[in-house]
N, C-alpha and C positions, 0 to 999 in steps of 0.2 A: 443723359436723361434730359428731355424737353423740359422746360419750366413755362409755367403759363403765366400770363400775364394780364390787370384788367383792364389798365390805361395804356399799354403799351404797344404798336401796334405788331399784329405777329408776321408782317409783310417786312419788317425791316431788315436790310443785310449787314449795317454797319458794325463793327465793331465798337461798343461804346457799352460804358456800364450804367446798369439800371435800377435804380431805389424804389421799388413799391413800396407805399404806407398804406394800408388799410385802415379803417376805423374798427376794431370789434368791441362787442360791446360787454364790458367790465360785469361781472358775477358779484351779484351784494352781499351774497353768501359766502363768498369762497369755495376752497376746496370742497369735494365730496366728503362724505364721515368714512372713515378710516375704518374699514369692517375688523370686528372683531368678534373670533369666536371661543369660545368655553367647551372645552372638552372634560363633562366628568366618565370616570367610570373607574374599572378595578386594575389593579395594578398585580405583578410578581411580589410573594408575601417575602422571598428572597431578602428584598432590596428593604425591609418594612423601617428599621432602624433609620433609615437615612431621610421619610418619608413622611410630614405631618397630615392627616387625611382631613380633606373638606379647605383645604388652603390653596387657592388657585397658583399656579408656576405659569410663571412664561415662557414656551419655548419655543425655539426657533426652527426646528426642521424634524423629521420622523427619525431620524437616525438618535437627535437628543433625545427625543422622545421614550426609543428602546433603552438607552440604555440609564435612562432616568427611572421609567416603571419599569422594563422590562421588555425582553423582544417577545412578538405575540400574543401581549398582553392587550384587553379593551381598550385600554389608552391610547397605547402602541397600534393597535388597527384601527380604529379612528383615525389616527394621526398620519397613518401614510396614504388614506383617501382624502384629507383635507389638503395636506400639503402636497399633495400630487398635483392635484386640480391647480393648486397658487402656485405650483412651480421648482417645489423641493425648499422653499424657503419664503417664513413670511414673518412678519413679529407683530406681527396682531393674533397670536394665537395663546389663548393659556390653556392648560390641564391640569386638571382636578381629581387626586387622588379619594376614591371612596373607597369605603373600608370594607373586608369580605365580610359578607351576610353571615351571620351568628348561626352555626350548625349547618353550615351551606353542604351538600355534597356535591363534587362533581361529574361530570356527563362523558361518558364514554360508549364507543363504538367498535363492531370490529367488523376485518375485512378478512375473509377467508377462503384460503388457496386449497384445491384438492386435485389431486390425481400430477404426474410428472407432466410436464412439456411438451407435444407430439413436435413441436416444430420451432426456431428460433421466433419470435418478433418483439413488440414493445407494450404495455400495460399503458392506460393512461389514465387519471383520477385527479377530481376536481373534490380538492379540500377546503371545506367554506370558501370553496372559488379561486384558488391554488392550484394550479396546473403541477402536478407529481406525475413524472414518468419513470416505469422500470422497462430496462430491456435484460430481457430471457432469451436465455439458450434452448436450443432442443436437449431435451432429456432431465435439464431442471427441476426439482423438486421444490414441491409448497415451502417446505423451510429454508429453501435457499433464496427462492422466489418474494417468502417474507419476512429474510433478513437484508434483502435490496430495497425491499421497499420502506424496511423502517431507517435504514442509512439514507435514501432519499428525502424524508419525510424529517429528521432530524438535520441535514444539512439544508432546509430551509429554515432557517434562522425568524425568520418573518410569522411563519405558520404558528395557527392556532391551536396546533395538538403536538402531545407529545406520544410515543409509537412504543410498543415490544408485542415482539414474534415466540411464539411457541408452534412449532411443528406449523407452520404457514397458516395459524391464526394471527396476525398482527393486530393487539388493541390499541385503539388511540385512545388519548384522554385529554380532554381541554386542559389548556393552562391556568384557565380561573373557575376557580368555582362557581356554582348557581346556574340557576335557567335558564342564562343565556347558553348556556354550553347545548343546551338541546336545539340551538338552533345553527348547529355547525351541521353541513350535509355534505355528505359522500358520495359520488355521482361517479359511473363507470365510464368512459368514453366520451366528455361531457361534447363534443362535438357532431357526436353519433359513428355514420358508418364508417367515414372518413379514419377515423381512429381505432373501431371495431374489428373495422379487414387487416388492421395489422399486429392484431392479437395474435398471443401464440395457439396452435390448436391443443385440442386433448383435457386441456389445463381447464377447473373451471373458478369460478369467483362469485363471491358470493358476499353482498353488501346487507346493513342493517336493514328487515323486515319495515321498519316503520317510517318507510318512504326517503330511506337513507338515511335521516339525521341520527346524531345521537342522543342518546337520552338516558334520565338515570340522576340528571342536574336539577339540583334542588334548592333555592331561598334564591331572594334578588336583593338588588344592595338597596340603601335605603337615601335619599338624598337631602331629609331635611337639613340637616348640620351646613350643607353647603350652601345655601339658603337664605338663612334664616337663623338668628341669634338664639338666646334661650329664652327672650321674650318676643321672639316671633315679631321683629323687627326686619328690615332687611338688612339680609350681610355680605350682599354686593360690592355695593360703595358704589363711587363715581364712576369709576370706568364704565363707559357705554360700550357693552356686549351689543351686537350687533346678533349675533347668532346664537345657541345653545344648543348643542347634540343633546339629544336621547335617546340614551344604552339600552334605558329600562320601560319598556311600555307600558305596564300594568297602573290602573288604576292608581292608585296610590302615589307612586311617583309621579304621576300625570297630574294630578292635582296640586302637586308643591307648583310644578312650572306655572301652571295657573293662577295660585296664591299669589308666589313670588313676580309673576308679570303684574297683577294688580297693583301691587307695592311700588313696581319700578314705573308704573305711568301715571302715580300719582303724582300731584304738582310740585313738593317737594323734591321727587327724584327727575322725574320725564327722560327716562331711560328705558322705556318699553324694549326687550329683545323677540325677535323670532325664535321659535325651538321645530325642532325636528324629528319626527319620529316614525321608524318603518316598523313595516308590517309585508312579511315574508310566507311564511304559511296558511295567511287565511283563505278560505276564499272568498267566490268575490259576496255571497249574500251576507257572508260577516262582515266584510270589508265595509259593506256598504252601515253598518251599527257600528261601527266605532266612531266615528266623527260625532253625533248624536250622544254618546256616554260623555268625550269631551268638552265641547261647546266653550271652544275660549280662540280669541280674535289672537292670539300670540302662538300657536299652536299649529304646525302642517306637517298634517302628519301624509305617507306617501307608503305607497300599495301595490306590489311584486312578486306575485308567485312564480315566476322564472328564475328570482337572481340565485344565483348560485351560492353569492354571499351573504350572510345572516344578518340580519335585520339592523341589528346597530349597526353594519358596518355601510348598509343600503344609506340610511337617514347620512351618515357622515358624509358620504361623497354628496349629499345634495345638500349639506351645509357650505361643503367648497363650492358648490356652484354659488351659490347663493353669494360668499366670500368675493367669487371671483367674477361676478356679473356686477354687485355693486360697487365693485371698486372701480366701473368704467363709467357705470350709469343704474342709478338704484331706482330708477324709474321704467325700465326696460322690462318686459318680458322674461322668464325664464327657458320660453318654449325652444324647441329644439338643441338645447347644450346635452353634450353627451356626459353620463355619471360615469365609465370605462367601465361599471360592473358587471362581471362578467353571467352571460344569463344564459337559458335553454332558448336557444334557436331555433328549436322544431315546435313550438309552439307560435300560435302569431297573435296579434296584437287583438284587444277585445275591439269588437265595433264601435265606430263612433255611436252610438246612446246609450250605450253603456259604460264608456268613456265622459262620454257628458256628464251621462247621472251621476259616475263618481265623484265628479269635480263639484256637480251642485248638490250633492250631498256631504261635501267638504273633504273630499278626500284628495289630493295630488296622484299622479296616474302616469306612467312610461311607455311609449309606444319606441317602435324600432326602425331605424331608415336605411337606405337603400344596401349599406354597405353592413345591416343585422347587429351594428351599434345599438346600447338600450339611450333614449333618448328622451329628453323630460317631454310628454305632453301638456303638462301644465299643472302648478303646484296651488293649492286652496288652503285657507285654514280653516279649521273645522268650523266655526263659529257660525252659528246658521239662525236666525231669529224665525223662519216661518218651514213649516215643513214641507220635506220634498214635493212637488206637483200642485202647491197649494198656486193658489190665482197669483199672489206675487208672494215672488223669494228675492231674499236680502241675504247677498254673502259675498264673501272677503276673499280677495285671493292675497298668495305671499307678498308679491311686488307693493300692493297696498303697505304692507308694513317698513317696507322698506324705504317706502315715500315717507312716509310719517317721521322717521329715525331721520333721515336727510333734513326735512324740515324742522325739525327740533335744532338740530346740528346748524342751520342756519340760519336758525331765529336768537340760540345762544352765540354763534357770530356775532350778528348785527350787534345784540342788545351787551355784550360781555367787551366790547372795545371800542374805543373811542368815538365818537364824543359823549359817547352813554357810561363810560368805567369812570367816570369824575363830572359828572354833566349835575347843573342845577336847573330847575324846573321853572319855565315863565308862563306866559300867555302868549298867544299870536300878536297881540297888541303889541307887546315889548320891541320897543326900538333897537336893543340891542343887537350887537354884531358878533358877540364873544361865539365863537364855533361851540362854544360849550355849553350856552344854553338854549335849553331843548324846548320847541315849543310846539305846541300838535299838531301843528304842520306839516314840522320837520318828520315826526313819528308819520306820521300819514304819508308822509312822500315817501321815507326809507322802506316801509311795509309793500308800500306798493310797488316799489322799484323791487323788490323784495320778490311779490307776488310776480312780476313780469317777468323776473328770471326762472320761474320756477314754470311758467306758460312756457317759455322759450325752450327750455328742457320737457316738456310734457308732463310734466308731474301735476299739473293740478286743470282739471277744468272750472268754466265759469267764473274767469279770471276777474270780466270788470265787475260783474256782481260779486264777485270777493274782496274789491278793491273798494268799492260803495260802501259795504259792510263796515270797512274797517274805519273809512272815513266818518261816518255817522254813528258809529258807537265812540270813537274817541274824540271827537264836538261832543257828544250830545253827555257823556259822564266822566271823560277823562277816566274813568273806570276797567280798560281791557285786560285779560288776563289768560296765560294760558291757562286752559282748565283741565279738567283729567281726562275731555277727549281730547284724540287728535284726531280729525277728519276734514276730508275731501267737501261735507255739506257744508254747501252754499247757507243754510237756515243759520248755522253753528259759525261761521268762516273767520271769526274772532279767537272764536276755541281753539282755531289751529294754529294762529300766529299771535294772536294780541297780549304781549307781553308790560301787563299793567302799568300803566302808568304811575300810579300811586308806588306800585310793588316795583319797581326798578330802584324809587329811590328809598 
C-alpha cells in the first residue's frame, strides 16, 4: 500500500525512513457524547419475579435482552433492531421494563389451509416482518400443512407470536398483551410472484380479512412511573439519554415524553433526549395530523405503510441509526442510511411534494434505493411554530437535536475540568499567572476556540457573530448563562454556550 506524503517528495527512490509531523488541530470539546439509548416497553409476565418495572437495566446485546424479558417480547424486538444497527454489541443501551396494561387482552390472527396439495412446493409468510417458510408435499392436507407451519413459527425463537393448528386453522397470538399486538401483519408471499409460482397448487390460504394484521388487542402500557416520580419531578437522573424508543403512540404516552423532555432541558438537568415514534398503518392524509397533535422539538416521529414490521419495531431501527450516525458525527445528516426493515416492494416511494410536505409538516419519511432497500429520506421533529404553506415556516429536523446534545456535552467539558473544577475568579486587569485563575478573557478565548471547533465540524453557522455574542455579553455583565434554550440563533448565541460566570463558581 502507497503512503502519501506532504513534505516528502514522491520522485524519491532511496531507501531511507520518513517522519511526517503534521499540526492538527486539538478539539476543546473532546470526545463526541457517547449515544445513549432507553428502551421501554413490555416484557414475558414469565420472568415477572425477577423484574422490577419502570427501573432502567443496562444491557449489552439482543440475546441479553431475551433472555432478560423474554424472546419476542417488545423489549426483545426493539433490542435486536437497535443492536443490529451498532453491531450486535453496545453499552450505551438500557431497557425498561413496563408493566402489562391492567385488563389488557391479547391480539390474535389466523391463517387458514383448505383443500389437499395438488402439487409439492414451499409456502412463504412475513410475520411482523419474519420470513417463515413451510415446504409441502403433494397430497398434503390443511392439518398437516398447519402443524409445519406452527413447528416453523415456534422454532423462531425471535418471533412475535405464538401458533396452534386445528384441522389447518393455525391461530397465532402475540406474546404481549395490548394494541400493539394489532399491529403484527401477516403477509402471504411478501416478495410477490417470485414466491407465489412456488406455491403448492390446489391448496388454498387464507389470511386475516383486516388487511392481514391481527387484532382483538386491547389496553396499552402506561409510562409515567418511568418518568417521573410521585411528585412529577424527574426520574431520569444524570445519565444523558441520547435517544428514547417509542412502543406506544397514543396520545397519552406522547405527552409524558414531552413533559419529561421539558424537565431534562431545563438548566438544572440540560439533558434534552430525542424519542422516536412510528406510525405503520396510517395513511398518508393522517399521517400528515399527527405531527400537529404533537408539537414538541424532542419528538420524530416516522411514517411507513410498507414496513412489514409494526410500528414500534419501525421507530427502533431509526433510534439505531440515530445511535449509529452520531457516534461518528452528531452533526451529519440522516439521509440515505438504510433501517434493514423489511417492506412491500411493489409499492414505490411517494413523490417528492409529498415527501417534502411530510417532512415540513414534521413528519420523517422512507424512500427506497436502487437495490429496494427502505432508506431514511429524512427524519423531522414534529415541532412546527407556523402552519404548513403559511408565508414562513419554522421547523426542526432530528440532527438539530443531536447538535444541541453534543454541545451541552462540550460546554460541560470545557466548563467541568480544569482550570474551571478549582478555578478562582479575577479581572482581566489581574497580573496574575496562576493557570487557575479565570479571568474573561480567558472564558471568551476557550468559548470561542470552543465555537471554531464546532464550525470546523459543521455544527453551527454564524460562527463569528456567535463568537462577538459571547465576547460582549461576558465584558459587558460577567452574567452568561446556559438558559433552557439550546440553539443554533445567532440573537440567542449565549443561550447555547454561555455557562455563567457567576454560576460556575
Amino acid at each position: 500500500m502507497s503512503i502519501t506524503f506532504n513534505t516528502v517528495n514522491p520522485a524519491s527512490r532511496a531507501s531511507q525512513v520518513f517522519i511526517e509531523l503534521q499540526g492538527v488541530r486539538r478539539s476543546v470539546g473532546g470526545v463526541n457524547l457517547p449515544p445513549k439509548c432507553l428502551i421501554p416497553g413490555q416484557y414475558d409476565q414469565t420472568l415477572i419475579a425477577g423484574i422490577t418495572d419502570d427501573v432502567p437495566v443496562q444491557i449489552f446485546s439482543a440475546d441479553q435482552a431475551a433472555s432478560t424479558f423474554g424472546f419476542g417480547s417488545e423489549l426483545h424486538r426493539q433490542a435486536l433492531w437497535v443492536f443490529g444497527i451498532l453491531g450486535g454489541f453496545s453499552d450505551g443501551v438500557w431497557l425498561v421494563p413496563i408493566a402489562e396494561p391492567a385488563g389488557a387482552v391479547v391480539a390474535t390472527g389466523t391463517i387458514i389451509f383448505a383443500t389437499d396439495a395438488g402439487s409439492g412446493g414451499t409456502y412463504f409468510f412475513s410475520i411482523g416482518g419474519d420470513l417463515i417458510t413451510v415446504n409441502v408435499s403433494t397430497g398434503d392436507t390443511p392439518t398437516e400443512v398447519g402443524d409445519a407451519l406452527v413447528v416453523a413459527i415456534t422454532a423462531n425463537l425471535n418471533g412475535l407470536v405464538t401458533a396452534v393448528n386445528a384441522s389447518g386453522t393455525v391461530t397465532l397470538t402475540a406474546k404481549n398483551k395490548g394494541i400493539n399486538g394489532n399491529e403484527i401483519k401477516l403477509v402471504s408471499n411478501p416478495s410477490g410472484e417470485t414466491q407465489s409460482a412456488l406455491n403448492p397448487t390446489t391448496m388454498t390460504v387464507a389470511l386475516p380479512a383486516t388487511g392481514g394484521y391481527l387484532t382483538s388487542g386491547e389496553g396499552s402500557i402506561d409510562q409515567n412511573d418511568m418518568f417521573f416520580e410521585s411528585d412529577n419531578s424527574d426520574k431520569l437522573g444524570d445519565r444523558f439519554y441520547t435517544v428514547i424508543t417509542g412502543p406506544a403512540n397514543d396520545a397519552t404516552n406522547i405527552g409524558y415524553y414531552d413533559a419529561s423532555w421539558n424537565l431534562r432541558k431545563a438548566p438544572g438537568v440540560k439533558r434534552p433526549f430525542n424519542s422516536t415514534f412510528g406510525y405503520v398503518k396510517d395513511v398518508l392524509a393522517d399521517a400528515f395530523t399527527i405531527p400537529a397533535t404533537i408539537n414538541s422539538e424532542g419528538i420524530s416521529p416516522v411514517w411507513e405503510p410498507r414496513s412489514l414490521s409494526p410500528e414500534w419495531e419501525l421507530q427502533a431501527a431509526v433510534a439505531g441509526l440515530i445511535m449509529w450516525s452520531n457516534t461518528f458525527d452528531p452533526g451529519r445528516p440522516f439521509k440515505t442510511l438504510s433501517t434493514g426493515i423489511p417492506m412491500d416492494s411493489s409499492v414505490g416511494d411517494l413523490s417528492y411534494a409529498k415527501n417534502d410536505a411530510l417532512f415540513k409538516a414534521g413528519m420523517g419519511y422512507f424512500k427506497t434505493d436502487s437495490a429496494g432497500n427502505m432508506i431514511v429520506g429524512d427524519l423531522a421533529t414534529s415541532y412546527r411554530t407556523n402552519a404548513v404553506g403559511s408565508a414562513t415556516e419554522e421547523w426542526f429536523d432530528t440532527v438539530s437535536v443531536s447538535r444541541r446534545q453534543q454541545k451541552i456535552f462540550d460546554i460541560e467539558n470545557l466548563f467541568k475540568n480544569s482550570p474551571y473544577d478549582r478555578g478562582e475568579v479575577s479581572s482581566d486587569d489581574s497580573i496574575s499567572t496562576k493557570p487557575y485563575v479565570i479571568k474573561p478573557k480567558k472564558v471568551i478565548s476557550d468559548l470561542s476556540a470552543l465555537v471554531d471547533s464546532w464550525d470546523l465540524a459543521g455544527w453551527t453557522k454564524n460562527a463569528a457573530t456567535v463568537k462577538a455574542s459571547i465576547a460582549a455579553e461576558i465584558n459587558a455583565t460577567n452574567n452568561s448563562r446556559i438558559d433552557v434554550e439550546i440553539t443554533d440563533d445567532e440573537t440567542m448565541a449565549l443561550r447555547i454556550m454561555a455557562v455563567a460566570y457567576k454560576f460556575l463558581f
